[in-house]
KEKE-3310 file (N, C-alpha, C; in steps of 0.2 Angstrom, whole numbers, plus 5000, padded with zeros to 4 digits):
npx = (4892:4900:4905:4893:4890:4902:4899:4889:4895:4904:4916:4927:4927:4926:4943:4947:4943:4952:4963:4960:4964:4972:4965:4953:4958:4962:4951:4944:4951:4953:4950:4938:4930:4930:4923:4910:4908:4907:4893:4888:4894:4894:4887:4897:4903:4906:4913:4929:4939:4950:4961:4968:4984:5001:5014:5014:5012:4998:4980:4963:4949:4936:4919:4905:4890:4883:4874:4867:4872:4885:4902:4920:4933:4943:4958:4966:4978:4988:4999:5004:5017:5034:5033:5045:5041:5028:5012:4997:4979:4974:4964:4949:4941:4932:4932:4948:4961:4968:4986:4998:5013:5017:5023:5033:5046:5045:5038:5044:5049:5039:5030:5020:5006:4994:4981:4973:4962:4953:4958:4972:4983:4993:5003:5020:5020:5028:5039:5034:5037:5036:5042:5055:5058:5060:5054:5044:5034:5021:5007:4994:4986:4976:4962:4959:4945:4936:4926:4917:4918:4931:4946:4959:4966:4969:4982:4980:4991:4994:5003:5015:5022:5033:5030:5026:5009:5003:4992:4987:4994:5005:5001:5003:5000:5001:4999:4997:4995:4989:4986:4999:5011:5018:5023:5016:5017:5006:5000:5001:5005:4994:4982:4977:4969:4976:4973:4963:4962:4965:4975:4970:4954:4942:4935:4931:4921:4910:4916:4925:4936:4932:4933:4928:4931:4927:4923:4930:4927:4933:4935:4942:4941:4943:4943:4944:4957:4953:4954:4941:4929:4913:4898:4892:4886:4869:4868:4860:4852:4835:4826:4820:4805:4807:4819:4861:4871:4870:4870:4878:4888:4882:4873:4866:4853:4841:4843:4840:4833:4838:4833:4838:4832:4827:4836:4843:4834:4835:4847:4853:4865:4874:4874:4880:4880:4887:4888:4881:4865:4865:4875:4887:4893:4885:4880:4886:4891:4894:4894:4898:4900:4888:4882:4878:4865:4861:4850:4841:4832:4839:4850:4860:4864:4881:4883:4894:4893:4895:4903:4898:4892:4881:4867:4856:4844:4841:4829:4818:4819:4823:4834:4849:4859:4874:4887:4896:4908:4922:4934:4927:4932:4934:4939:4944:4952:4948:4943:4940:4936:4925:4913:4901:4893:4900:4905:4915:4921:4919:4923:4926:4930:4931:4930:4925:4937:4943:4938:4933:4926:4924:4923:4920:4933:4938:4946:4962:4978)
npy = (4980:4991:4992:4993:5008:5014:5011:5017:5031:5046:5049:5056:5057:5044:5040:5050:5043:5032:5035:5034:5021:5004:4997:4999:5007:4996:4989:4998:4999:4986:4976:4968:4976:4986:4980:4978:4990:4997:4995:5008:5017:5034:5045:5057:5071:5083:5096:5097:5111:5113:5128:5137:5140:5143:5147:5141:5132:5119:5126:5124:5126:5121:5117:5112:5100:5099:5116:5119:5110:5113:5105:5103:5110:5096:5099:5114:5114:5102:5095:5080:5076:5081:5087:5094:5099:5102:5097:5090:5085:5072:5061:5057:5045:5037:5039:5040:5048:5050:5058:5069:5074:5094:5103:5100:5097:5089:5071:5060:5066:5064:5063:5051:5049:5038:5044:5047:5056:5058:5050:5051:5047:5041:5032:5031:5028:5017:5019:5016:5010:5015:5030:5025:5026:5037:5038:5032:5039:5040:5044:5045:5040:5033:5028:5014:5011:5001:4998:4990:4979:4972:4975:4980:4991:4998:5005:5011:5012:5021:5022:5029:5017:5010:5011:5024:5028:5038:5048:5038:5030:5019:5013:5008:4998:4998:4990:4992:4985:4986:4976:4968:4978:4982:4987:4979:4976:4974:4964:4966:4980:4994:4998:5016:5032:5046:5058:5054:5057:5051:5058:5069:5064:5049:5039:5030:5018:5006:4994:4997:5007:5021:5029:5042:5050:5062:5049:5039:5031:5020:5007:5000:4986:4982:4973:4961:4965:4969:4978:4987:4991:4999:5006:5021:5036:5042:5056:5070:5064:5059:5051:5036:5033:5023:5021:5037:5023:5006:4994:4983:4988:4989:4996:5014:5023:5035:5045:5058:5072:5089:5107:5122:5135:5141:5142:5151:5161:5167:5169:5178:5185:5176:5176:5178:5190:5198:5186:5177:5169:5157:5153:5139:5144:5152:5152:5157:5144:5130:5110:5103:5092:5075:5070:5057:5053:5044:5039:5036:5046:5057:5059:5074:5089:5097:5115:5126:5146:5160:5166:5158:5144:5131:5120:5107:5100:5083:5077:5082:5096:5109:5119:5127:5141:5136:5140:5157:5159:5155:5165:5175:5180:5192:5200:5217:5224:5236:5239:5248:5264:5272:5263:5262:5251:5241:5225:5216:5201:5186:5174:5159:5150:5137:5121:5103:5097:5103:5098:5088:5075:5075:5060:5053:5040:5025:5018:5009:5013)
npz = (5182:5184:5168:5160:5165:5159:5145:5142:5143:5136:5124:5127:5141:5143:5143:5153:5162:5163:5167:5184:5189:5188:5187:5179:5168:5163:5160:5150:5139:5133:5121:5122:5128:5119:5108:5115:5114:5101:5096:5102:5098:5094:5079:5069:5077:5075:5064:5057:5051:5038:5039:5027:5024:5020:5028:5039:5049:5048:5055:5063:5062:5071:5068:5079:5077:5085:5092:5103:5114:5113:5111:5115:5104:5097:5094:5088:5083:5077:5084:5088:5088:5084:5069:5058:5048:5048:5049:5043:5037:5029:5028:5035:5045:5052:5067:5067:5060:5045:5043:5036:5033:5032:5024:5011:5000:4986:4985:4993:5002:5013:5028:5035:5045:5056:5066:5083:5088:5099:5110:5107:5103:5092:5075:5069:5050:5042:5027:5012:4997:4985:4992:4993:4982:4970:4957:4957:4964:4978:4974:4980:4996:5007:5019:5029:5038:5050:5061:5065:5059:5061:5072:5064:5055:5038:5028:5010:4998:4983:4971:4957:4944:4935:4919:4907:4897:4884:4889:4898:4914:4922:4939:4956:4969:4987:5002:5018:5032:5049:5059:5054:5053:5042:5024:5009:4993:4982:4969:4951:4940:4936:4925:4922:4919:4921:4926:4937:4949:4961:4971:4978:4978:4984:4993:5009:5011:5016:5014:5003:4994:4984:4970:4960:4945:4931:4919:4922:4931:4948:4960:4975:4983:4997:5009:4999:4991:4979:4963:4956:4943:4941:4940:4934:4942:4935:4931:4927:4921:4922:4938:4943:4953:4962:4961:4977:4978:4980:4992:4988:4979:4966:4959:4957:4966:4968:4983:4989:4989:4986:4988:4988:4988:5000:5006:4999:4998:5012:5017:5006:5003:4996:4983:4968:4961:4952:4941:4925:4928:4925:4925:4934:4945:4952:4962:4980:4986:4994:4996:5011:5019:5020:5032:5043:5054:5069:5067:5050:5047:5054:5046:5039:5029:5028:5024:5015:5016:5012:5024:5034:5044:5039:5044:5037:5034:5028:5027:5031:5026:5034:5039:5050:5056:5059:5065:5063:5052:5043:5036:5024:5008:5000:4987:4986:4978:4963:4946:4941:4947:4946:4942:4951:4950:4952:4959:4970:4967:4976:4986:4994:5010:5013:5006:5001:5000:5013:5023:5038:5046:5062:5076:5088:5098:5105:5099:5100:5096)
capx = (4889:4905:4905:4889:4892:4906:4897:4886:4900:4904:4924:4934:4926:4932:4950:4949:4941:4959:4969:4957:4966:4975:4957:4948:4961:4961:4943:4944:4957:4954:4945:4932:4924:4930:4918:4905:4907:4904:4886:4885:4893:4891:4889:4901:4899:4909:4919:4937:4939:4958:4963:4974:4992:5008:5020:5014:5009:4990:4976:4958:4943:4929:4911:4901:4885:4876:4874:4865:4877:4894:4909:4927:4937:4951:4964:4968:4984:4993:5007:5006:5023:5037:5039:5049:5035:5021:5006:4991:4975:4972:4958:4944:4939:4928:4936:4954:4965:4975:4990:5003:5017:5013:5027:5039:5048:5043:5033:5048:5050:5033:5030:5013:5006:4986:4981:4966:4962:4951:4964:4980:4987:4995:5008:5021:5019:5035:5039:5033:5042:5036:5045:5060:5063:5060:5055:5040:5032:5017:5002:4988:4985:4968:4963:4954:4944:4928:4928:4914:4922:4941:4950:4963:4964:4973:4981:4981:4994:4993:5010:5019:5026:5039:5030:5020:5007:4999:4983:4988:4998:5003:5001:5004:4995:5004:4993:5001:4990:4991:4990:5007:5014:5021:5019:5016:5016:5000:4998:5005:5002:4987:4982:4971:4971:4983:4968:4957:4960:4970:4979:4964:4947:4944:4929:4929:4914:4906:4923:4928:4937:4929:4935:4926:4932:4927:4921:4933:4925:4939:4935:4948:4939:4948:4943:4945:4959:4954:4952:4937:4926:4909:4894:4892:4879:4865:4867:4859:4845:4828:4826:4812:4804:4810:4830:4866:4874:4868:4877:4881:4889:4881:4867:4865:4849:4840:4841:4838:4833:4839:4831:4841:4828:4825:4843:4845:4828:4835:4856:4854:4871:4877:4872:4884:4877:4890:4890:4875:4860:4865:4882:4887:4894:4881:4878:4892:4889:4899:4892:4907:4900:4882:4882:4872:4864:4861:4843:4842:4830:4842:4854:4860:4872:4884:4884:4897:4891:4899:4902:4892:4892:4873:4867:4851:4842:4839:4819:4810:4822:4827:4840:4849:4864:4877:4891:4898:4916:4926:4933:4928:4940:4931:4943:4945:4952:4942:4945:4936:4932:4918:4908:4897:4889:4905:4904:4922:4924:4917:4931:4922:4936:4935:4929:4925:4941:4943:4930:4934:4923:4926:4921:4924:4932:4944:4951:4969:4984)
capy = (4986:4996:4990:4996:5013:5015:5010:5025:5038:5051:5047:5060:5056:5037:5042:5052:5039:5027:5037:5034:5017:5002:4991:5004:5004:4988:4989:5003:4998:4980:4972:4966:4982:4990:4976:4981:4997:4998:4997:5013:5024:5039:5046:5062:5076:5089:5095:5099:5112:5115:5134:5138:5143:5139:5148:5140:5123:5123:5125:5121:5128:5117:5115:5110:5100:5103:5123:5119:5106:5112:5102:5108:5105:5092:5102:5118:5111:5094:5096:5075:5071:5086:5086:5097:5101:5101:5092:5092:5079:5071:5059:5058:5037:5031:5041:5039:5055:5051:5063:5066:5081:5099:5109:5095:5096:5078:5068:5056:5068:5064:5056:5047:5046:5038:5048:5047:5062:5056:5046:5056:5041:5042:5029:5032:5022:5017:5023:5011:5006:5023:5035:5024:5025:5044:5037:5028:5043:5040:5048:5046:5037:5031:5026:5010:5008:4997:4996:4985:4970:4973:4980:4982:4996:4997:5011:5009:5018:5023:5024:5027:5013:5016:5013:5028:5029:5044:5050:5034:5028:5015:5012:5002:4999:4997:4990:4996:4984:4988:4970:4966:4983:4981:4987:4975:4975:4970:4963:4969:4987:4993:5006:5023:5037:5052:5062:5050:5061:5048:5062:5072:5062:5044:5040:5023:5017:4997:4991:4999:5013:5023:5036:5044:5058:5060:5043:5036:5027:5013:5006:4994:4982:4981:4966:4955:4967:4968:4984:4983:4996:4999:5009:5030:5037:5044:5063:5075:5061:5057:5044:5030:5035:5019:5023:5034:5018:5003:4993:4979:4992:4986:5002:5018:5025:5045:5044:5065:5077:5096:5111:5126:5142:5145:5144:5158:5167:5168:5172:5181:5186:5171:5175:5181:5196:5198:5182:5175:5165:5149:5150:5135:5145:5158:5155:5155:5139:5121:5105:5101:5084:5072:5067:5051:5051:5038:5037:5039:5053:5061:5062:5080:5090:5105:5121:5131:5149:5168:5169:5154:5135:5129:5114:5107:5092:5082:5074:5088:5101:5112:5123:5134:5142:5131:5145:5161:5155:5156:5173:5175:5183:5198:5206:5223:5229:5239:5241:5256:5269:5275:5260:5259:5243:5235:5220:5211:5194:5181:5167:5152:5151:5132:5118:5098:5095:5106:5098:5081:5075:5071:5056:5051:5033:5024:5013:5009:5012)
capz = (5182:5179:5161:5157:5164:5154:5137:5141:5144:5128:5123:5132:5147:5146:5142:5158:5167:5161:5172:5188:5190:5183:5184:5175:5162:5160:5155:5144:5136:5132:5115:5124:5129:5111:5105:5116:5113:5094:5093:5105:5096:5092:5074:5068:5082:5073:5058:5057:5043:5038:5037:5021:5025:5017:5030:5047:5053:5048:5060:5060:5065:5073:5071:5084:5077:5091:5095:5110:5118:5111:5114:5113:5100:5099:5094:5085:5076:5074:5087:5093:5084:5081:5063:5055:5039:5051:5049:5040:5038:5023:5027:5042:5042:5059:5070:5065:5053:5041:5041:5034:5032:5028:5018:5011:4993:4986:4990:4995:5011:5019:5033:5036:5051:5057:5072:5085:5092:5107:5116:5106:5101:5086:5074:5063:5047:5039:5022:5008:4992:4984:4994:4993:4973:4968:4950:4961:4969:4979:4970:4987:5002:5009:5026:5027:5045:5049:5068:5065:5055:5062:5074:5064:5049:5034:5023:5004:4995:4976:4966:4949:4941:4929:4913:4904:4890:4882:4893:4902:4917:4925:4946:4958:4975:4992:5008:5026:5039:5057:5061:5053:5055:5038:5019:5004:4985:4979:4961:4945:4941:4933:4919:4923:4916:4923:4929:4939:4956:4969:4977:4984:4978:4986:4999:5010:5010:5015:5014:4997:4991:4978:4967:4954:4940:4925:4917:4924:4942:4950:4965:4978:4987:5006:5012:4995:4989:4971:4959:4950:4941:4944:4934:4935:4945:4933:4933:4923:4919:4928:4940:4943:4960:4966:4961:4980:4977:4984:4997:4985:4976:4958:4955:4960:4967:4971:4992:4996:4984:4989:4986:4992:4985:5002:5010:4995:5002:5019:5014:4998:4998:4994:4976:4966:4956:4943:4935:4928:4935:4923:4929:4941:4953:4952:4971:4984:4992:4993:5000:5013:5020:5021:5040:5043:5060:5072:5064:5043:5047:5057:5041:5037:5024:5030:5018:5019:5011:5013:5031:5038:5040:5039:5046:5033:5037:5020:5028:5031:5023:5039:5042:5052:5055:5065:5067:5059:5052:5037:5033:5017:5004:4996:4982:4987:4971:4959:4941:4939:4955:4941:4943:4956:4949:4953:4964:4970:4968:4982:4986:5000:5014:5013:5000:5002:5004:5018:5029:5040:5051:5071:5078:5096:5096:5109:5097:5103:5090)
cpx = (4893:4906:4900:4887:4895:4904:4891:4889:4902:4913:4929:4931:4930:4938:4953:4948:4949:4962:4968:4963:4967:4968:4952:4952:4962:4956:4941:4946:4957:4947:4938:4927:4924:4924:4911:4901:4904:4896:4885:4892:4892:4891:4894:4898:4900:4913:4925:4938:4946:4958:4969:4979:5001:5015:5018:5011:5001:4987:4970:4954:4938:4923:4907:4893:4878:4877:4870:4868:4884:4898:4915:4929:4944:4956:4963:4974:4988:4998:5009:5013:5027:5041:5037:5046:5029:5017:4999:4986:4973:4966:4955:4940:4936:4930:4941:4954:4973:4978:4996:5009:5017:5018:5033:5039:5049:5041:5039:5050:5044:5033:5022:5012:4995:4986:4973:4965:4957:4956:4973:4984:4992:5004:5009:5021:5027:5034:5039:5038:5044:5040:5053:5064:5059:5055:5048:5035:5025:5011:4997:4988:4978:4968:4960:4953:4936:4929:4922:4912:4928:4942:4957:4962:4971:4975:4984:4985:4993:4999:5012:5023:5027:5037:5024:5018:5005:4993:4983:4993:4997:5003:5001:5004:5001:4998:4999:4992:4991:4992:4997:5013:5020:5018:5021:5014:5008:4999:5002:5002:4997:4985:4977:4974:4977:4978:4964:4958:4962:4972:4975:4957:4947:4938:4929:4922:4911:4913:4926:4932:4935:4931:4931:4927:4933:4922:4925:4931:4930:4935:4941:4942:4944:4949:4945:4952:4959:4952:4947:4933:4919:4906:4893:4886:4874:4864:4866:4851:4841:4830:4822:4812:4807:4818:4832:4868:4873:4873:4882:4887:4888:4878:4867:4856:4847:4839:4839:4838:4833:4838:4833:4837:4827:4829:4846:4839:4831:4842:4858:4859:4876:4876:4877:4883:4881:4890:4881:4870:4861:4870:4881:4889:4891:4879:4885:4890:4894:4897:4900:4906:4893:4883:4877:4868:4863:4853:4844:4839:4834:4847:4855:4866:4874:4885:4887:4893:4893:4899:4900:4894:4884:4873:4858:4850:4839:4833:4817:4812:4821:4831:4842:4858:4869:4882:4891:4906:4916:4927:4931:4930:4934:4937:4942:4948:4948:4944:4943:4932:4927:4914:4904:4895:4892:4906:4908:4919:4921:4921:4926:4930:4938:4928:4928:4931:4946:4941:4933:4931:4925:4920:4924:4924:4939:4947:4961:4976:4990)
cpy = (4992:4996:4992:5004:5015:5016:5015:5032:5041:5047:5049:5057:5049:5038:5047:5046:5033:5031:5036:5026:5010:4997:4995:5004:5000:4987:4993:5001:4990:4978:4971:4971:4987:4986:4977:4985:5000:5000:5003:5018:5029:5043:5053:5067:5083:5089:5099:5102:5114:5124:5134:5141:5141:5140:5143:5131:5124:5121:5125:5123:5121:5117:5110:5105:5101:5112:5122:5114:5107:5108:5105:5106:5102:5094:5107:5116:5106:5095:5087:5072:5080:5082:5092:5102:5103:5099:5093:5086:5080:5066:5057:5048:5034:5033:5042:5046:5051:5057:5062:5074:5087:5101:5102:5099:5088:5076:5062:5058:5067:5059:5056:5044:5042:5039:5047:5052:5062:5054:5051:5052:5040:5035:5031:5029:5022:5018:5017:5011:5013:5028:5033:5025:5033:5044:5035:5032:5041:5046:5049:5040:5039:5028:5021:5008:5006:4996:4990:4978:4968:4979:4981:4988:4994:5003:5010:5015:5016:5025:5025:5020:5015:5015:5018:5028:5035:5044:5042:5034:5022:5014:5005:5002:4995:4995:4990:4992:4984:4982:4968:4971:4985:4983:4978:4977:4971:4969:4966:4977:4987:4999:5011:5028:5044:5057:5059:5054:5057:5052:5067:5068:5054:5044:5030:5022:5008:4993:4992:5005:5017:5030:5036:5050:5057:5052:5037:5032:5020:5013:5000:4992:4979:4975:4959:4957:4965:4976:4982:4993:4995:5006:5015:5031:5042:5051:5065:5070:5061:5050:5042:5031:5029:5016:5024:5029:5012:4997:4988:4980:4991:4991:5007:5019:5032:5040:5051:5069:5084:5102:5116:5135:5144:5146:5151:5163:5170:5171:5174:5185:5182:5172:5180:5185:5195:5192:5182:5170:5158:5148:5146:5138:5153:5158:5153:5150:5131:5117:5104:5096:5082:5070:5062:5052:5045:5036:5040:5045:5057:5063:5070:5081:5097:5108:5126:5138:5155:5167:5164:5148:5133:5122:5113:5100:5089:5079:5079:5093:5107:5115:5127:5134:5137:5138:5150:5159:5157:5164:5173:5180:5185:5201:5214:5227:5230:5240:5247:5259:5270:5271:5259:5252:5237:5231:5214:5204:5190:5175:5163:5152:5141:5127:5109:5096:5097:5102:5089:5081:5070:5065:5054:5043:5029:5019:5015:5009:5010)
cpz = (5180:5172:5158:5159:5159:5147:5138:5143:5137:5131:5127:5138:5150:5145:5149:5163:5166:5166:5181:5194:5186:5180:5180:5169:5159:5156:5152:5139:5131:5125:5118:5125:5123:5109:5107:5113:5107:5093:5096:5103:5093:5086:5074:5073:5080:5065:5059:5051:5044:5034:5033:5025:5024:5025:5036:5046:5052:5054:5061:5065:5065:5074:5074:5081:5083:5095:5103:5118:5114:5113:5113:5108:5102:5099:5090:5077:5078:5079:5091:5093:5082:5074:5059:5050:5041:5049:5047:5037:5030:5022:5035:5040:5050:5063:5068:5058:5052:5039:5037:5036:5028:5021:5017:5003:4989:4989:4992:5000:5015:5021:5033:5043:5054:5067:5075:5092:5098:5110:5116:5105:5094:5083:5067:5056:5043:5031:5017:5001:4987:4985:4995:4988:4969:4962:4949:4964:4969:4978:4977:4991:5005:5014:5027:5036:5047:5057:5069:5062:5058:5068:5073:5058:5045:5030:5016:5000:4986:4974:4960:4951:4937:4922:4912:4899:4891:4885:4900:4907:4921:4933:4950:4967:4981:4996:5013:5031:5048:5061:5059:5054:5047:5030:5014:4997:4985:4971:4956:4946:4935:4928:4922:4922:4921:4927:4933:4946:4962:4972:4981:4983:4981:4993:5001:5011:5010:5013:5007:4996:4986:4975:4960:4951:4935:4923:4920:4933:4942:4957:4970:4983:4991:5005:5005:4991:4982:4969:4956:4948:4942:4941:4939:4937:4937:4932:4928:4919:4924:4931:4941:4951:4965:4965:4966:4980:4980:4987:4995:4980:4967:4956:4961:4961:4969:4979:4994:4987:4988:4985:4991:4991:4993:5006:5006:4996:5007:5018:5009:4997:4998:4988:4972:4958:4948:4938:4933:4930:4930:4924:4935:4946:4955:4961:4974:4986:4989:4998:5005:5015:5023:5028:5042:5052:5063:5069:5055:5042:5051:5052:5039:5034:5029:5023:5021:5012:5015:5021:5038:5036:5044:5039:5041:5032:5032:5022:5026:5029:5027:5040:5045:5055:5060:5069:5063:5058:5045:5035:5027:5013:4999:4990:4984:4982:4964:4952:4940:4944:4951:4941:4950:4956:4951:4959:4967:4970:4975:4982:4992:5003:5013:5007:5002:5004:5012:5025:5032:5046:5059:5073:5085:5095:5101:5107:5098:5097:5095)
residu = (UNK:UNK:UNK:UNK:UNK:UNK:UNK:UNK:UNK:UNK:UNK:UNK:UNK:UNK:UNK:UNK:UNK:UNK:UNK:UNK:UNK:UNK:UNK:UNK:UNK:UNK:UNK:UNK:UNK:UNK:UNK:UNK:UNK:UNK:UNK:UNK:UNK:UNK:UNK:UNK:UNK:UNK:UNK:UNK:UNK:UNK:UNK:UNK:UNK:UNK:UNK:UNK:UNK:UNK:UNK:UNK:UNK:UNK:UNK:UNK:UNK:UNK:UNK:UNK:UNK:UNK:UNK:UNK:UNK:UNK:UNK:UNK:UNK:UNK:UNK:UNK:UNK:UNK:UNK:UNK:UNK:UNK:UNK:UNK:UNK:UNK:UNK:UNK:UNK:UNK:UNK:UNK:UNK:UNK:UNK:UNK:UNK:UNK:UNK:UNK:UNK:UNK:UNK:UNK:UNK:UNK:UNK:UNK:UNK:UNK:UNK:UNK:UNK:UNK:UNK:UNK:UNK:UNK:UNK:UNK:UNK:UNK:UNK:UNK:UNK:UNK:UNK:UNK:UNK:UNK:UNK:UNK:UNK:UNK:UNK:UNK:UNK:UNK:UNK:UNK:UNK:UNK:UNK:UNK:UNK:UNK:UNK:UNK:UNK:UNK:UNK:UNK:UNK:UNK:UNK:UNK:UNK:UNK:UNK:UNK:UNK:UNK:UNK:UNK:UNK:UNK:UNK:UNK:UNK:UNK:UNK:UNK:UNK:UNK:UNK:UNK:UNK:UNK:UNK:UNK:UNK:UNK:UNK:UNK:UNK:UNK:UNK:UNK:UNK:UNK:UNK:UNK:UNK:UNK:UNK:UNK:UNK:UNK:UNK:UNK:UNK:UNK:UNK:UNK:UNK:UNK:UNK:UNK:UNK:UNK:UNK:UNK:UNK:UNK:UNK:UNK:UNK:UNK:UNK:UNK:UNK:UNK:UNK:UNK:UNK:UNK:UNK:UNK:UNK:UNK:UNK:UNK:UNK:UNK:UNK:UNK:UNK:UNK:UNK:UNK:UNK:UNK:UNK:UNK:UNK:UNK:UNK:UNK:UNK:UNK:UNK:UNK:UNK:UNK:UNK:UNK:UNK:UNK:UNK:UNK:UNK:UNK:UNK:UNK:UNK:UNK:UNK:UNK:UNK:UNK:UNK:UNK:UNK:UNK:UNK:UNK:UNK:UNK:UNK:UNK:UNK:UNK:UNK:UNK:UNK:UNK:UNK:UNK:UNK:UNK:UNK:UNK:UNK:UNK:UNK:UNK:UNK:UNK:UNK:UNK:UNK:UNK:UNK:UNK:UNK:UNK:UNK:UNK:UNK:UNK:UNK:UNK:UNK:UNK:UNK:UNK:UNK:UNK:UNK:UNK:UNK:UNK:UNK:UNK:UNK:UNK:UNK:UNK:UNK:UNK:UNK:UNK:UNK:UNK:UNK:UNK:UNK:UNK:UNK:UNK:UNK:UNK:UNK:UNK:UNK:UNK:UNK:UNK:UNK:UNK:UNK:UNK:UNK:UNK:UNK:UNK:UNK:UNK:UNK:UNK:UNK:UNK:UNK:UNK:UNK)
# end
């Protein structure tokens, strides 16, 4: 009976309920009831946007997806670990944040840490072959976590290798598993271009890593630990009504078609006069992340645009305001007091990479 309470309690709540006594923790805390647990939880409840700041330790504003049941947010700013550089999250994976070190000179001074912000648990990761040989420098890191195949995780690191060609490079892949506690070489090193985006682009997905820039699409498949390549979505062509990626990852498919004419009826100063209307960034606005719910017609995207983060439901194309946030960065300087017509500059406070999403989750580091 206690077991089945439990596996209907939201996360913080069990985390408090651990401290009740040692048999309650016991049965928090133990595989068996993480195993249970999986099927009931909960999808992303919030986003965690990073505020830009060089001098300070950054700190993060939280949205709520639910306006009518807020929750608090987990933290303001990274303090589970004093380090020196301060701390800042580079990737959001099932619960679990990959972090790392904010202000370092080289990347051979970052430390690397995966942290879980329901329980507060956090581990340091040891410093891989990368950050030992300067010559070597780790280009990205990727978080790899499937609560529903493993409970353990993995983090893939991406490195120089010492030989270079024109327009190309060569790399060379680290894996860091939490079962072993340990990095390892994987493979020879491998060719891709210099621009493919490892250091900020990279999305897990179905047990894959995926990066796509440019023409260039790689993917690392986890579980079989292989690099492979894999066919470019379709963009700028039509699709066959019965065309996102499918989960074998062989073909993409259409899954939401978004029409925003009425988020720009309703916010019309998202629009940014001076440029013109066949400019891409004729509207202020940036997708920050698709949110799946616990049903597919529950799926919704966040739109961040001048002032506001918008919650827009991709079935029945609904939206409405979630919060007021992001200062947005107006230019205030004018070229010519003589124009009235003149209309500063529009800046977005934050951008896809900005945005990491919360999930509640008592897996134990």
């Amino acid at each position: 009976m206690l077991i089945e309470i439990f596996l209907r309690l939201p996360g913080k709540s069990l985390v408090r309920c651990k401290c009740v006594s040692k048999k309650w923790n016991y049965l928090i805390t133990s595989p068996e009831f993480t195993s249970l647990r999986v099927p009931h939880f909960n999808p992303a409840i919030g986003l965690l946007l990073h505020c830009s700041s060089f001098l300070i330790n950054p700190f993060h504003e939280f949205v709520s997806f639910s306006p009518e049941n807020p929750i608090q947010s987990p933290f303001h700013k990274l303090t589970f670990v004093d380090d020196p550089f301060g701390i800042r999250i580079l990737q959001s994976c099932n619960g679990l944040l990959l972090c790392c070190s904010f202000r370092v000179h080289g990347q051979h001074n970052q430390n690397y840490y995966v942290y879980n912000p329901t329980t507060q648990q956090f581990t340091t990761l040891p410093r891989p072959e990368g950050q030992r040989n300067t010559s070597r420098a780790v280009i990205g890191m990727k978080l790899a976590f499937d609560p529903w195949k493993s409970q353990n995780y993995k983090v893939v690191c991406i490195r120089l290798s010492d030989e270079v060609f024109p327009d190309y490079q060569h790399y060379q892949i680290e894996i860091y598993s939490s079962d072993t506690k340990k990095w390892r070489v994987l493979g020879p090193p491998f060719l891709a271009r210099y621009d493919i985006g490892f250091t900020h682009t990279g999305v897990y997905w179905n047990g894959a890593i995926y990066w796509i820039y440019g023409d260039n699409p790689l993917r690392f498949n986890v579980e079989q630990e292989k690099l492979e390549k894999f066919p470019m979505p379709c963009i700028g062509r039509s699709w066959d009504d019965d065309q996102e990626m499918k989960s074998d990852g062989t073909e993409w498919y259409l899954k939401y078609q978004v029409n925003v004419e009425d988020v720009i009826n309703t916010f019309a100063h998202m629009i940014r006069h001076y440029l013109e209307p066949t400019d891409w960034n004729y509207f202020a606005m940036v997708v920050l992340c698709v949110v799946r719910g616990e049903k597919e017609e529950d799926t919704f995207m966040i739109l961040h645009i001048p002032k506001m983060i918008i919650r827009y439901n991709l079935r029945d194309y609904t939206f409405y305001k979630l919060c007021e946030s992001g200062n947005t960065s107006i230019e205030e300087t004018r070229f010519d007091d003589e124009d009235e017509d003149y209309e500063p500059p529009i800046t977005l406070a934050f951008d896809k990479f900005s945005a990491f999403q919360y999930i509640e989750t008592l897996f134990c580091l």
